[in-house]
TIMARFI-735358 format. One record per residue: residue number from 0; x, y, z of N, C-alpha, C in turn. Coordinates in Angstrom, 1 decimal. Layout:
<kolbas>
<kolba><pos>NUM</pos><n_px>X</n_px><n_py>Y</n_py><n_pz>Z</n_pz><ca_px>X</ca_px><ca_py>Y</ca_py><ca_pz>Z</ca_pz><c_px>X</c_px><c_py>Y</c_py><c_pz>Z</c_pz></kolba>
...
</kolbas>
This chain:
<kolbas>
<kolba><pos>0</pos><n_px>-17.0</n_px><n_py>22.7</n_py><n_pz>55.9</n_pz><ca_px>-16.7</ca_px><ca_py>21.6</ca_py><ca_pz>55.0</ca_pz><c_px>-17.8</c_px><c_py>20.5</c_py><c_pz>55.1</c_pz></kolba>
<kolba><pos>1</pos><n_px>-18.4</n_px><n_py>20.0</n_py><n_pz>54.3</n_pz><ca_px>-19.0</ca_px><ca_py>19.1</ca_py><ca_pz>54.3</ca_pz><c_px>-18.7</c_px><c_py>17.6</c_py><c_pz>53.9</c_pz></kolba>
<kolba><pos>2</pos><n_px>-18.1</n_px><n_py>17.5</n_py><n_pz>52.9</n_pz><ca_px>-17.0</ca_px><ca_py>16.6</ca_py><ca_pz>52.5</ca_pz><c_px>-16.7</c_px><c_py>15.7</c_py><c_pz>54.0</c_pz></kolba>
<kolba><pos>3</pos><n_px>-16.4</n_px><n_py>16.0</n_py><n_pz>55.0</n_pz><ca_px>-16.6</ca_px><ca_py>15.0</ca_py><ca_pz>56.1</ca_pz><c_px>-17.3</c_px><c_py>13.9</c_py><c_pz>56.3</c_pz></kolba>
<kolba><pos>4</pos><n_px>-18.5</n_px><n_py>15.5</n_py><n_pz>56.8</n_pz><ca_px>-19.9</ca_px><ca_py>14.5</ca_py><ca_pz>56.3</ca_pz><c_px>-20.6</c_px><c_py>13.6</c_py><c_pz>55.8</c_pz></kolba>
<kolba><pos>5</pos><n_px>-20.1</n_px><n_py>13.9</n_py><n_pz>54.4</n_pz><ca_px>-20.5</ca_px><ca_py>12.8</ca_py><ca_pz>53.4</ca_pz><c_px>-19.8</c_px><c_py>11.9</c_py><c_pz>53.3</c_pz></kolba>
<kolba><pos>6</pos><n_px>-18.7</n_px><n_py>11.8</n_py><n_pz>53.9</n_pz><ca_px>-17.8</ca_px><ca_py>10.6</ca_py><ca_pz>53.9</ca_pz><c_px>-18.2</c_px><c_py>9.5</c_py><c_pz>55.0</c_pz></kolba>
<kolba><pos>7</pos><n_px>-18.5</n_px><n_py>10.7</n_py><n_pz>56.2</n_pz><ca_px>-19.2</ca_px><ca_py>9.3</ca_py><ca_pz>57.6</ca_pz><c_px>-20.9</c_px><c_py>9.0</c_py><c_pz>57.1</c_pz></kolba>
<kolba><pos>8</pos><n_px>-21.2</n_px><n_py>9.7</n_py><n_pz>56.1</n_pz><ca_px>-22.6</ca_px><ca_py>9.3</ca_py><ca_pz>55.7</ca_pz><c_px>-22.3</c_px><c_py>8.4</c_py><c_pz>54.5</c_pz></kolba>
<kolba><pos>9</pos><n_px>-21.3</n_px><n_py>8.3</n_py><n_pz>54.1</n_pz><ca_px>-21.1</ca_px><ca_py>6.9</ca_py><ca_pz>53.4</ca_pz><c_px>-20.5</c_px><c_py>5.7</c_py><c_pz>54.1</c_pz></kolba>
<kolba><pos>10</pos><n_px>-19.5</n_px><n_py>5.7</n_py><n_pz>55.2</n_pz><ca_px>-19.2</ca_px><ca_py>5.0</ca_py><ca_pz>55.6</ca_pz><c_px>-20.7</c_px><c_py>4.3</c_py><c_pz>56.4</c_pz></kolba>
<kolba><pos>11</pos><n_px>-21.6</n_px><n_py>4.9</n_py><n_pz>56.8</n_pz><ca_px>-22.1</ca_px><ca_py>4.6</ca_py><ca_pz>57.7</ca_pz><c_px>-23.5</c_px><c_py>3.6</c_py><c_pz>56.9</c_pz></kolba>
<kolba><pos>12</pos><n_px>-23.8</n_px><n_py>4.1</n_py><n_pz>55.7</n_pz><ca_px>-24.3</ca_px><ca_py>3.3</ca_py><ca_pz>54.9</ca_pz><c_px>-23.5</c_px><c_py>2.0</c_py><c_pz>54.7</c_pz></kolba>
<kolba><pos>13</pos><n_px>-22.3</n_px><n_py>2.5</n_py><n_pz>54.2</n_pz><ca_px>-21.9</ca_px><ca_py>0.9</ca_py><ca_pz>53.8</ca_pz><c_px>-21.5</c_px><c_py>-0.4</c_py><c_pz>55.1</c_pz></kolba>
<kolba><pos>14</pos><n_px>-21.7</n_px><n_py>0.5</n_py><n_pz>56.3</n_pz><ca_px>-21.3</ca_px><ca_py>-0.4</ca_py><ca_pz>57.1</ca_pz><c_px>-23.5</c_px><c_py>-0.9</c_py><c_pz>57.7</c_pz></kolba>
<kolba><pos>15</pos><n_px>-23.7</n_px><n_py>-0.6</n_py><n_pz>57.0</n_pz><ca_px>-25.7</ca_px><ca_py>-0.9</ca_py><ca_pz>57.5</ca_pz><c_px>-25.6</c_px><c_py>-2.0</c_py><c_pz>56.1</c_pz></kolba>
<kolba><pos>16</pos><n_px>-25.3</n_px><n_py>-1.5</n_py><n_pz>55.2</n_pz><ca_px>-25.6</ca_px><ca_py>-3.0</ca_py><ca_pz>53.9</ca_pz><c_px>-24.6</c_px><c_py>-4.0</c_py><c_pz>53.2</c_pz></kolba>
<kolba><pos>17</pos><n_px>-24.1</n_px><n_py>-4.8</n_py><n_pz>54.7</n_pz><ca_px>-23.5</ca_px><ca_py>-5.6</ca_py><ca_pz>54.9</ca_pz><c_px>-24.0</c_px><c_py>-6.6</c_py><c_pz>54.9</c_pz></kolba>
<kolba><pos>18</pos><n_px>-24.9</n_px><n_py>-7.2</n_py><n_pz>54.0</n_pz><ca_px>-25.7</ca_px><ca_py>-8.5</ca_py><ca_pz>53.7</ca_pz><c_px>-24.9</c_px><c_py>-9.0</c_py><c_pz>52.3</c_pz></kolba>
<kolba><pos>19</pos><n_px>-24.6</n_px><n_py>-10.0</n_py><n_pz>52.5</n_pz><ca_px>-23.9</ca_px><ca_py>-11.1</ca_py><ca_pz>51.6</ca_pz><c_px>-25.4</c_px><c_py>-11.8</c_py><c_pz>50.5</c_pz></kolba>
<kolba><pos>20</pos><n_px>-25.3</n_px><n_py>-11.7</n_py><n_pz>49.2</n_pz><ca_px>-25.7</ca_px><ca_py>-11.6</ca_py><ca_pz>48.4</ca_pz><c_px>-25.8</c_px><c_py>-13.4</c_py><c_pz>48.2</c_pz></kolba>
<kolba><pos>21</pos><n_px>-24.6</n_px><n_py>-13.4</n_py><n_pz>48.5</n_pz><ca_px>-23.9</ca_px><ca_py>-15.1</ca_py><ca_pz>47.9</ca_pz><c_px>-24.2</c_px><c_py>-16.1</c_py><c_pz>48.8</c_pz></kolba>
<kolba><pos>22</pos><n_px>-24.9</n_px><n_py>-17.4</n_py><n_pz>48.5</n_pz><ca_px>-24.6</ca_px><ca_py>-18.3</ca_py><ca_pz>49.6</ca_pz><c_px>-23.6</c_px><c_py>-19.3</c_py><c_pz>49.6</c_pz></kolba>
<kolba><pos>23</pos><n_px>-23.6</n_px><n_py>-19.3</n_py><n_pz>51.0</n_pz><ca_px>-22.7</ca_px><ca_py>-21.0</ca_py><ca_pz>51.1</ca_pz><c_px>-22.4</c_px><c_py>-21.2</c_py><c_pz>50.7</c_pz></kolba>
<kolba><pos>24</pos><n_px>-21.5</n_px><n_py>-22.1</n_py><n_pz>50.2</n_pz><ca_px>-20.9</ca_px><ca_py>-23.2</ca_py><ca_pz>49.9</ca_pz><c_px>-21.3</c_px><c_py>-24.6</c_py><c_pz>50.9</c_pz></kolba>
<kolba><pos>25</pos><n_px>-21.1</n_px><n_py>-25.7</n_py><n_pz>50.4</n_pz><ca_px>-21.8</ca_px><ca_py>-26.7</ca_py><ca_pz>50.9</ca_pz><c_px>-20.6</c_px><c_py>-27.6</c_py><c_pz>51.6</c_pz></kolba>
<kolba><pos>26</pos><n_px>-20.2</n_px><n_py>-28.1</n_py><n_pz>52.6</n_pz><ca_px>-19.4</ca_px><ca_py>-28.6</ca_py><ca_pz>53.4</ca_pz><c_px>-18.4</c_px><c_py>-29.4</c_py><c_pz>52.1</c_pz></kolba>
<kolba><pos>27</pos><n_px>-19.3</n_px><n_py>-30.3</n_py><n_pz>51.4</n_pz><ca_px>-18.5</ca_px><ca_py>-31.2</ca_py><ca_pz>50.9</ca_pz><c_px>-18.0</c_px><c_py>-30.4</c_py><c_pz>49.7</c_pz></kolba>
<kolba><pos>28</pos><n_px>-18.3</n_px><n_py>-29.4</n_py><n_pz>49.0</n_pz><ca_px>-17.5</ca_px><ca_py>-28.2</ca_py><ca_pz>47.5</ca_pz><c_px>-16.3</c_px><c_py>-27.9</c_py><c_pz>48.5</c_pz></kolba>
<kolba><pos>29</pos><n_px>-16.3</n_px><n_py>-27.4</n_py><n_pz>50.0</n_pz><ca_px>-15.2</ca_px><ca_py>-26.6</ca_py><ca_pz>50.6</ca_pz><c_px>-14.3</c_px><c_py>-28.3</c_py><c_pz>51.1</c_pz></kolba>
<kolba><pos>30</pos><n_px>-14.7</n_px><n_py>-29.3</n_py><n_pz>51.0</n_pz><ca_px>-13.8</ca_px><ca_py>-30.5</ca_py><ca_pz>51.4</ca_pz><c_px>-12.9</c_px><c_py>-30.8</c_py><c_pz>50.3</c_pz></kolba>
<kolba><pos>31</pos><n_px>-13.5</n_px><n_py>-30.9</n_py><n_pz>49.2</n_pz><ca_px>-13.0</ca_px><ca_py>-31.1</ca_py><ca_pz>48.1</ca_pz><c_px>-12.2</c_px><c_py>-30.2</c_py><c_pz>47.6</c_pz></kolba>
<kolba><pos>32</pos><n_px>-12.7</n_px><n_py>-29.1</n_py><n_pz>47.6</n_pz><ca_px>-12.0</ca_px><ca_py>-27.8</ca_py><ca_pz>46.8</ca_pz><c_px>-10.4</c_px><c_py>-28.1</c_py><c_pz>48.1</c_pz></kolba>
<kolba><pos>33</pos><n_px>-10.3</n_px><n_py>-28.0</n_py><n_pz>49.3</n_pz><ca_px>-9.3</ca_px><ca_py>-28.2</ca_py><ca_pz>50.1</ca_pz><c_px>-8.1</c_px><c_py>-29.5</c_py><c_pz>49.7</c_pz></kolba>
<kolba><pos>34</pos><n_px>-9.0</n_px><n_py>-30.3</n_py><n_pz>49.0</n_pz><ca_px>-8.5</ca_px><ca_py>-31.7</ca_py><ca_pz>48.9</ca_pz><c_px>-7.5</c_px><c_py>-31.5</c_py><c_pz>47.7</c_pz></kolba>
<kolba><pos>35</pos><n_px>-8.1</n_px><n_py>-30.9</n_py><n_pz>46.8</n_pz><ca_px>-7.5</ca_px><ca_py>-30.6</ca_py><ca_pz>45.1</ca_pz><c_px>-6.4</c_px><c_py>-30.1</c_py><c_pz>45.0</c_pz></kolba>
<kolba><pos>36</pos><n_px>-6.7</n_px><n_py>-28.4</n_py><n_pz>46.4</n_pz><ca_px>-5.4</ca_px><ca_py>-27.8</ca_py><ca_pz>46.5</ca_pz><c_px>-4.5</c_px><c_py>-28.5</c_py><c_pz>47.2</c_pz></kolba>
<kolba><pos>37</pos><n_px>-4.3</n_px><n_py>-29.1</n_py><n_pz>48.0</n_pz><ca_px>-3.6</ca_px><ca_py>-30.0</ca_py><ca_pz>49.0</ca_pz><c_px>-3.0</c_px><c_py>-31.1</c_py><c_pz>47.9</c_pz></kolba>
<kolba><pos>38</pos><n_px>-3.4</n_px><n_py>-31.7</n_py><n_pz>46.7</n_pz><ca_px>-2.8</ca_px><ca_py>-32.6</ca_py><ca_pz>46.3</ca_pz><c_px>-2.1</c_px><c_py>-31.6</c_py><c_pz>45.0</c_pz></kolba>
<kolba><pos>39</pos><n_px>-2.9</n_px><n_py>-30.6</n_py><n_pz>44.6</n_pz><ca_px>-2.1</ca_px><ca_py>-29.9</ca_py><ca_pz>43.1</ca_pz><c_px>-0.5</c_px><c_py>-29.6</c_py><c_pz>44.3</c_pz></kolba>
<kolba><pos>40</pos><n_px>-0.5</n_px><n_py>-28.8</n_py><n_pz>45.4</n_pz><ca_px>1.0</ca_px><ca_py>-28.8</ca_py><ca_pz>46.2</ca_pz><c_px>1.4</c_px><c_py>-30.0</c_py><c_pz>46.2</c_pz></kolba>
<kolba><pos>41</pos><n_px>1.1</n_px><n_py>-31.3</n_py><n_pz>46.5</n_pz><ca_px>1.7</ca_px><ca_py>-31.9</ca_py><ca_pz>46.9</ca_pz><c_px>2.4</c_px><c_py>-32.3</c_py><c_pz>45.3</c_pz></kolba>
<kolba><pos>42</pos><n_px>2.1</n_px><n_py>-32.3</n_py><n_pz>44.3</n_pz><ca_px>2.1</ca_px><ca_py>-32.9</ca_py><ca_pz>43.2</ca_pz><c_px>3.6</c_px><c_py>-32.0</c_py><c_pz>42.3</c_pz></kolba>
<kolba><pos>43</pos><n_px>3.2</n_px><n_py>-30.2</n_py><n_pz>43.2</n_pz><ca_px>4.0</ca_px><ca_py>-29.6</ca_py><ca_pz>42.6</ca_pz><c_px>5.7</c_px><c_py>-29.8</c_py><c_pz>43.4</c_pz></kolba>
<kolba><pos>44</pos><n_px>5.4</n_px><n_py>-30.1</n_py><n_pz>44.8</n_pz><ca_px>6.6</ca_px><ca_py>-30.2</ca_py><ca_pz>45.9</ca_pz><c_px>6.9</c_px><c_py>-31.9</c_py><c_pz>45.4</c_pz></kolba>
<kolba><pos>45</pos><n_px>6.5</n_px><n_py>-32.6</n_py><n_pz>45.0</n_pz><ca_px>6.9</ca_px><ca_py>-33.6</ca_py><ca_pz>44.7</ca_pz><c_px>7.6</c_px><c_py>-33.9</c_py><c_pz>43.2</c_pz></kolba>
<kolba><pos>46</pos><n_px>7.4</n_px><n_py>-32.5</n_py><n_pz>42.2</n_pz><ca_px>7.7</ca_px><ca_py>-32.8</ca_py><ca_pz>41.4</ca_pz><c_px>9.6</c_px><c_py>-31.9</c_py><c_pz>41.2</c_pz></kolba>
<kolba><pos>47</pos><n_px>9.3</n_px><n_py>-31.3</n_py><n_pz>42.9</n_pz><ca_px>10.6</ca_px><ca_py>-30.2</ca_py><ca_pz>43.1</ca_pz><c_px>11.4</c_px><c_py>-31.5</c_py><c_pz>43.2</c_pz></kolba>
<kolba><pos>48</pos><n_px>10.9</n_px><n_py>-32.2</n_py><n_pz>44.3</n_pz><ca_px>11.9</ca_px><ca_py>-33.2</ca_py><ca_pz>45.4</ca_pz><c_px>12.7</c_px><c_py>-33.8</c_py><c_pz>44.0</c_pz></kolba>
<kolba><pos>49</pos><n_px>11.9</n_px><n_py>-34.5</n_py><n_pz>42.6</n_pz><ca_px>12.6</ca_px><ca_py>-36.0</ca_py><ca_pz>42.0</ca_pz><c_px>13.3</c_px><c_py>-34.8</c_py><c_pz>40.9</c_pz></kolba>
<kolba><pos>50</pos><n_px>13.0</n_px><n_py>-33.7</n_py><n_pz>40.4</n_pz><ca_px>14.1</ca_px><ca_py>-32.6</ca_py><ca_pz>39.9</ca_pz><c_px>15.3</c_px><c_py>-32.5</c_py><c_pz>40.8</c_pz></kolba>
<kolba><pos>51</pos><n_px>15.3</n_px><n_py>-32.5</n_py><n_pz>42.3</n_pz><ca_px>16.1</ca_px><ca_py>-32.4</ca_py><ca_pz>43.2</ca_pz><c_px>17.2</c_px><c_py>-33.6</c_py><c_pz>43.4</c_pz></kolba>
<kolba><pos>52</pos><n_px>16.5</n_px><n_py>-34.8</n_py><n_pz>43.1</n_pz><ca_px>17.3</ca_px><ca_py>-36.0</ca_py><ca_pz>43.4</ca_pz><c_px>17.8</c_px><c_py>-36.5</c_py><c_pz>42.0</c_pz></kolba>
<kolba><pos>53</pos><n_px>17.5</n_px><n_py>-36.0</n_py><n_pz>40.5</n_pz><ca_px>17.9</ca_px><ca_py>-35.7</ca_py><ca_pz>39.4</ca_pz><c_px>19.0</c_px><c_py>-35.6</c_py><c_pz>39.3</c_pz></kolba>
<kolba><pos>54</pos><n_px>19.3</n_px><n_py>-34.2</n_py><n_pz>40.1</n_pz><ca_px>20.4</ca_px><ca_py>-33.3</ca_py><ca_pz>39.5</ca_pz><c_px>21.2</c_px><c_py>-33.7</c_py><c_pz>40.5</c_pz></kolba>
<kolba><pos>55</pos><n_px>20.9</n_px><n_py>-34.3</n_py><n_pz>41.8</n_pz><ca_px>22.3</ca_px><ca_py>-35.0</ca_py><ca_pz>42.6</ca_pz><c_px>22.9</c_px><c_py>-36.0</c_py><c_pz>42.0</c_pz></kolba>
<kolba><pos>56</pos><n_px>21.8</n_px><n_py>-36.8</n_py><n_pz>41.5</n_pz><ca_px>22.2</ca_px><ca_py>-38.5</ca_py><ca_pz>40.9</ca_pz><c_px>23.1</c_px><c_py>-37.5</c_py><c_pz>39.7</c_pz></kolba>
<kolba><pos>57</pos><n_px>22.8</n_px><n_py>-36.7</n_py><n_pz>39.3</n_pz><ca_px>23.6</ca_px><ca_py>-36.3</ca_py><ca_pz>38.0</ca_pz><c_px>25.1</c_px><c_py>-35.8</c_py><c_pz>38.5</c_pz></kolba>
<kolba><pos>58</pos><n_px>24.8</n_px><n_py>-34.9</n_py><n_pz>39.8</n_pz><ca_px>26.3</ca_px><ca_py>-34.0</ca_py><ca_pz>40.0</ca_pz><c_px>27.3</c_px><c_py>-35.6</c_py><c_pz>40.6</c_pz></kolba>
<kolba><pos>59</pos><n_px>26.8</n_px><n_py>-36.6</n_py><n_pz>41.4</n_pz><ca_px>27.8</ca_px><ca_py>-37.3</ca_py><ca_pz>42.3</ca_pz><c_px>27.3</c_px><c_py>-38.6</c_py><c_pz>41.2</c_pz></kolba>
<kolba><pos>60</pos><n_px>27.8</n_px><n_py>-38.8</n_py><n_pz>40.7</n_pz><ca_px>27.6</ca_px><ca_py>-40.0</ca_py><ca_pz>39.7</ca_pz><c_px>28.1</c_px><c_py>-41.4</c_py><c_pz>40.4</c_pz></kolba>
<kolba><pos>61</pos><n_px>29.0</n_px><n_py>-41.5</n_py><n_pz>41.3</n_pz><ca_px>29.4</ca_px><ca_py>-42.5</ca_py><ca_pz>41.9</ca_pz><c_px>29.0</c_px><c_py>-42.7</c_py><c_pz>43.5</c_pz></kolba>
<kolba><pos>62</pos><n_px>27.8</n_px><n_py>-41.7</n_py><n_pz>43.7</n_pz><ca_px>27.1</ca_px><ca_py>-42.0</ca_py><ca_pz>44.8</ca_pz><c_px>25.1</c_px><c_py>-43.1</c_py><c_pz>44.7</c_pz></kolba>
<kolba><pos>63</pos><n_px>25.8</n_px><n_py>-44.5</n_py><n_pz>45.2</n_pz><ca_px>25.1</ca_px><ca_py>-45.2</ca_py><ca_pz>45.0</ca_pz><c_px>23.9</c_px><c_py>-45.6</c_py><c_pz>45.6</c_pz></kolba>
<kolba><pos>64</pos><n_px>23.7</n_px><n_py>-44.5</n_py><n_pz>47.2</n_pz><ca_px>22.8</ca_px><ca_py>-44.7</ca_py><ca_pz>47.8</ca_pz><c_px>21.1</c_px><c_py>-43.9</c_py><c_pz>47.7</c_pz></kolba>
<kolba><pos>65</pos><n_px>21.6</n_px><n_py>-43.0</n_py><n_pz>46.3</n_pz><ca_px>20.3</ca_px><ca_py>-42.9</ca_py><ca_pz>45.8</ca_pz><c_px>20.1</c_px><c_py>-42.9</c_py><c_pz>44.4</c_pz></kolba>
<kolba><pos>66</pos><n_px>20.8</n_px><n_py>-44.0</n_py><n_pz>44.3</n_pz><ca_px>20.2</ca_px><ca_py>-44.7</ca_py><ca_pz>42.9</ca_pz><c_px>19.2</c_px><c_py>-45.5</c_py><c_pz>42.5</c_pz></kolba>
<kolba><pos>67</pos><n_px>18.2</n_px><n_py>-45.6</n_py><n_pz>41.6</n_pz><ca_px>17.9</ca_px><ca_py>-45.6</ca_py><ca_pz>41.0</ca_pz><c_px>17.4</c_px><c_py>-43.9</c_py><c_pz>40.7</c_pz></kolba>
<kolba><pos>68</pos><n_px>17.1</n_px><n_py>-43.0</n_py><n_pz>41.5</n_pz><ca_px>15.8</ca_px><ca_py>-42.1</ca_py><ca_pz>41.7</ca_pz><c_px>14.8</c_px><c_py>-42.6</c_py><c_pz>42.2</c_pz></kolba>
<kolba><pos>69</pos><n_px>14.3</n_px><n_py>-41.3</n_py><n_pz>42.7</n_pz><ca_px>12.9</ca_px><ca_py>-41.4</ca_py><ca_pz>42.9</ca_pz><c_px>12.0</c_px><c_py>-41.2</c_py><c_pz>41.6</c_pz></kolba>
<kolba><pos>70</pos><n_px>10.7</n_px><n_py>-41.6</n_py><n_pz>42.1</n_pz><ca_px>9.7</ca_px><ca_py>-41.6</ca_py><ca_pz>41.1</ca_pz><c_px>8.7</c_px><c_py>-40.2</c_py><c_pz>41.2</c_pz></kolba>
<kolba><pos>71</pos><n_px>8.5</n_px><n_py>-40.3</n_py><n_pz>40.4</n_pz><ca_px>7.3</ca_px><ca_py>-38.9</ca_py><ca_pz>40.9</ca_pz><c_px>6.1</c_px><c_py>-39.2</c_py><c_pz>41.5</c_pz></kolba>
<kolba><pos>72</pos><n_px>5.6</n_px><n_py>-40.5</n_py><n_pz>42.1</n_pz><ca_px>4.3</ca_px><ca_py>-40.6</ca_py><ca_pz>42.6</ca_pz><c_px>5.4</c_px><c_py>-40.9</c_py><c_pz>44.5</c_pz></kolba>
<kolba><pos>73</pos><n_px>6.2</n_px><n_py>-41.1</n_py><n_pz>44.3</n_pz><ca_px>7.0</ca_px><ca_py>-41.5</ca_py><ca_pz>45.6</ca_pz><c_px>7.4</c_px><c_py>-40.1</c_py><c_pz>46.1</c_pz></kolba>
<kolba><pos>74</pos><n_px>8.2</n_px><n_py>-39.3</n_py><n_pz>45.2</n_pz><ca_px>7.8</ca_px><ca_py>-38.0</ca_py><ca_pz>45.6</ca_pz><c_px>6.8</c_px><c_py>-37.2</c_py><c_pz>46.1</c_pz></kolba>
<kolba><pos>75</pos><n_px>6.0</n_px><n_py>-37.2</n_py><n_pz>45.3</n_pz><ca_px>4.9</ca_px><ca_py>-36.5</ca_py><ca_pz>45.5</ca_pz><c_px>4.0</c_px><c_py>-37.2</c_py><c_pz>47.0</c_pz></kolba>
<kolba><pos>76</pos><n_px>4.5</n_px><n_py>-38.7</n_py><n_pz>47.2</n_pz><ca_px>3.9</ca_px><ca_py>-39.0</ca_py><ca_pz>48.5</ca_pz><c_px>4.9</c_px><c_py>-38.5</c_py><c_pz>49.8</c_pz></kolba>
<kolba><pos>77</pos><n_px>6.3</n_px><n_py>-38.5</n_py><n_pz>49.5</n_pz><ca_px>6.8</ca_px><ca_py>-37.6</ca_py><ca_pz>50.6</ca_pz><c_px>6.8</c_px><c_py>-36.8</c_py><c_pz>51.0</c_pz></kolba>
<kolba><pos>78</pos><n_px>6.5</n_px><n_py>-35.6</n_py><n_pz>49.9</n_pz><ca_px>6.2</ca_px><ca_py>-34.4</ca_py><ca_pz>49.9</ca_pz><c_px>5.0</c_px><c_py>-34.3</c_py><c_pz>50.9</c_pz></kolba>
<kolba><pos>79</pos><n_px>3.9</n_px><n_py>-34.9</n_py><n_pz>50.7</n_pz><ca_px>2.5</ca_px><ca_py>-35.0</ca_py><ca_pz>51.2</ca_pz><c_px>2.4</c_px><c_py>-35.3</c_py><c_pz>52.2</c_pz></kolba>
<kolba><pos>80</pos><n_px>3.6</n_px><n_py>-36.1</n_py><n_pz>52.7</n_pz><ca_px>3.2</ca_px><ca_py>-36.5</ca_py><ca_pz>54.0</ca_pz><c_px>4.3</c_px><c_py>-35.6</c_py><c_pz>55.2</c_pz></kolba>
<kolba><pos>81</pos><n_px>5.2</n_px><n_py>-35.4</n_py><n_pz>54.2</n_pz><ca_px>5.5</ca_px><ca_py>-33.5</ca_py><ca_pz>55.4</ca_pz><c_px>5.1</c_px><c_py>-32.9</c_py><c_pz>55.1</c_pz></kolba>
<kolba><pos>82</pos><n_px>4.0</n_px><n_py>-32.5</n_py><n_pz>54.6</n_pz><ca_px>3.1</ca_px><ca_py>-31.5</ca_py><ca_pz>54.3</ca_pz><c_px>2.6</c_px><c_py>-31.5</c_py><c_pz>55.8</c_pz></kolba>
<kolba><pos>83</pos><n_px>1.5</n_px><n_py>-32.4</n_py><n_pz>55.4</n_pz><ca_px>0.6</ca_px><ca_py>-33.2</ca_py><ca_pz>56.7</ca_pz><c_px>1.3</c_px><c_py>-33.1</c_py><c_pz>57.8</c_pz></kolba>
<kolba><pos>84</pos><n_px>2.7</n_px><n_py>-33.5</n_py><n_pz>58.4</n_pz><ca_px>3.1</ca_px><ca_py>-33.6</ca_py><ca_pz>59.1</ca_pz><c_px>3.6</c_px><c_py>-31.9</c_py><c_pz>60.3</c_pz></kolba>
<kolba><pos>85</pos><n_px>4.0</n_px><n_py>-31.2</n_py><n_pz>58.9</n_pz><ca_px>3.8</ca_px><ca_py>-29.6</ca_py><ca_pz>59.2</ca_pz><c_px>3.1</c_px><c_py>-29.0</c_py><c_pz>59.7</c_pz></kolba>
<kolba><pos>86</pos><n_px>1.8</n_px><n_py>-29.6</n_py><n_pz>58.7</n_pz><ca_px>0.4</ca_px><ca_py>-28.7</ca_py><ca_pz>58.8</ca_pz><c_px>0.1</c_px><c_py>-29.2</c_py><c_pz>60.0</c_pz></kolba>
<kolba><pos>87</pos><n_px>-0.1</n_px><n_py>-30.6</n_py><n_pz>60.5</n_pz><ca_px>-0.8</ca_px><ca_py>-31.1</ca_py><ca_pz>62.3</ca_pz><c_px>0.4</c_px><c_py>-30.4</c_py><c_pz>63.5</c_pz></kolba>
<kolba><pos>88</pos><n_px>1.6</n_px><n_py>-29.9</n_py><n_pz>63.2</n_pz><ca_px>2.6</ca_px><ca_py>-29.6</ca_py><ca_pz>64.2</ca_pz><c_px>2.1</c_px><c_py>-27.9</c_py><c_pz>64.1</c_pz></kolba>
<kolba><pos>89</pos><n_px>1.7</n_px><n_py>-27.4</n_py><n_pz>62.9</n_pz><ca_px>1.4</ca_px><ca_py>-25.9</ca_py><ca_pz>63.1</ca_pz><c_px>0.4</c_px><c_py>-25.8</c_py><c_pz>63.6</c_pz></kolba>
<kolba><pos>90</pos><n_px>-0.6</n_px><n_py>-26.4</n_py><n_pz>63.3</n_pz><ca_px>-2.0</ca_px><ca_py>-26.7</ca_py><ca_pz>64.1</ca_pz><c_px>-2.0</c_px><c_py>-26.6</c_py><c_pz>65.3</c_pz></kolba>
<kolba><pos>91</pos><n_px>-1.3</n_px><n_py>-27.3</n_py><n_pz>66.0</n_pz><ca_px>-0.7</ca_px><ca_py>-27.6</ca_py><ca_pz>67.3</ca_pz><c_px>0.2</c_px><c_py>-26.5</c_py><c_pz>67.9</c_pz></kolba>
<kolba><pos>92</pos><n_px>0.7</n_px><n_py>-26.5</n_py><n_pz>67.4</n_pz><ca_px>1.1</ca_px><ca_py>-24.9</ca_py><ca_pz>68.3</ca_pz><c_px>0.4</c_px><c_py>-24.0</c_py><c_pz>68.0</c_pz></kolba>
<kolba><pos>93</pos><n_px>-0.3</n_px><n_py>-23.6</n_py><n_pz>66.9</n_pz><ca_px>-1.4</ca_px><ca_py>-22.2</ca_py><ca_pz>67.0</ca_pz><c_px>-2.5</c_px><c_py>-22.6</c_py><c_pz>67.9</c_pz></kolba>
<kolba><pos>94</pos><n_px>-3.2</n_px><n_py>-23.8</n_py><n_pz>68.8</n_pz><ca_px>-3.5</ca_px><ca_py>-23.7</ca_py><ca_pz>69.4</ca_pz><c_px>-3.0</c_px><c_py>-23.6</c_py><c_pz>71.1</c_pz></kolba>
<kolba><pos>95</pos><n_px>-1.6</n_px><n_py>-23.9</n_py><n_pz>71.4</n_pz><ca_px>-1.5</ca_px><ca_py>-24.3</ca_py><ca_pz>72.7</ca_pz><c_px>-1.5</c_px><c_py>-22.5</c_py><c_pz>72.4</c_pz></kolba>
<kolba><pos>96</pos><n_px>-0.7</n_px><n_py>-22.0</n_py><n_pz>71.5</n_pz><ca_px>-0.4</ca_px><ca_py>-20.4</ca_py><ca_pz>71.5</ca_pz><c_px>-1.9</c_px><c_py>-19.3</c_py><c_pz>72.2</c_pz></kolba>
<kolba><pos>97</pos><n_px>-3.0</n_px><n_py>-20.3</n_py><n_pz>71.5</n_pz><ca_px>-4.2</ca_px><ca_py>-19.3</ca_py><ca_pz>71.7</ca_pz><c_px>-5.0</c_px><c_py>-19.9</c_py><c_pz>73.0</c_pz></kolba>
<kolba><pos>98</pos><n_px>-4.6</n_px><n_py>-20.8</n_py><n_pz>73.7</n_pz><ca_px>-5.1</ca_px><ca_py>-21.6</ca_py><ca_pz>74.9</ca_pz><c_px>-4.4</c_px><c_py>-20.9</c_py><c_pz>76.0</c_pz></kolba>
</kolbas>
């Protein structure tokens, strides 16, 4: 059978023309592009939180300790800031993990 053969003679080519066509990206396209996603989440988890505080203010009508609501830029900053607060404590333990 040869059919083997030509399979490790393909494999063995494609592992020899492993040169990347594409370059880089530039520090600051990959800071920003990080920045965009980080705030479209934050924007979307913030937009869960004041749906979330909506529908309490709506179910307990005579609970006054979160009344008025939240806003959606106050949301969207809490959300972002346990984001942050997640993302630096995961950080932190995937490193003590790999130390």
């Amino acid at each position: 059978m040869t059919s083997g053969n030509e399979f490790e003679n393909i494999i063995q080519r494609m592992a020899q023309n492993k040169q990347s066509n594409v370059a880089p990206q530039p520090a600051a396209i990959k800071l920003l592009s990080v920045l965009a996603a980080f705030s479209t989440i934050s924007f979307f988890g913030g937009f869960i939180i004041m749906v979330a505080n909506t529908i309490v203010n709506d179910a307990y009508s005579n609970l006054d300790a979160l009344r008025p609501g939240i806003s959606f830029l106050s949301a969207s900053k809490l959300f972002c800031v346990f984001l942050l607060i997640t993302t630096v404590f995961s950080a932190l333990k995937n490193a003590q993990n790999n130390s």
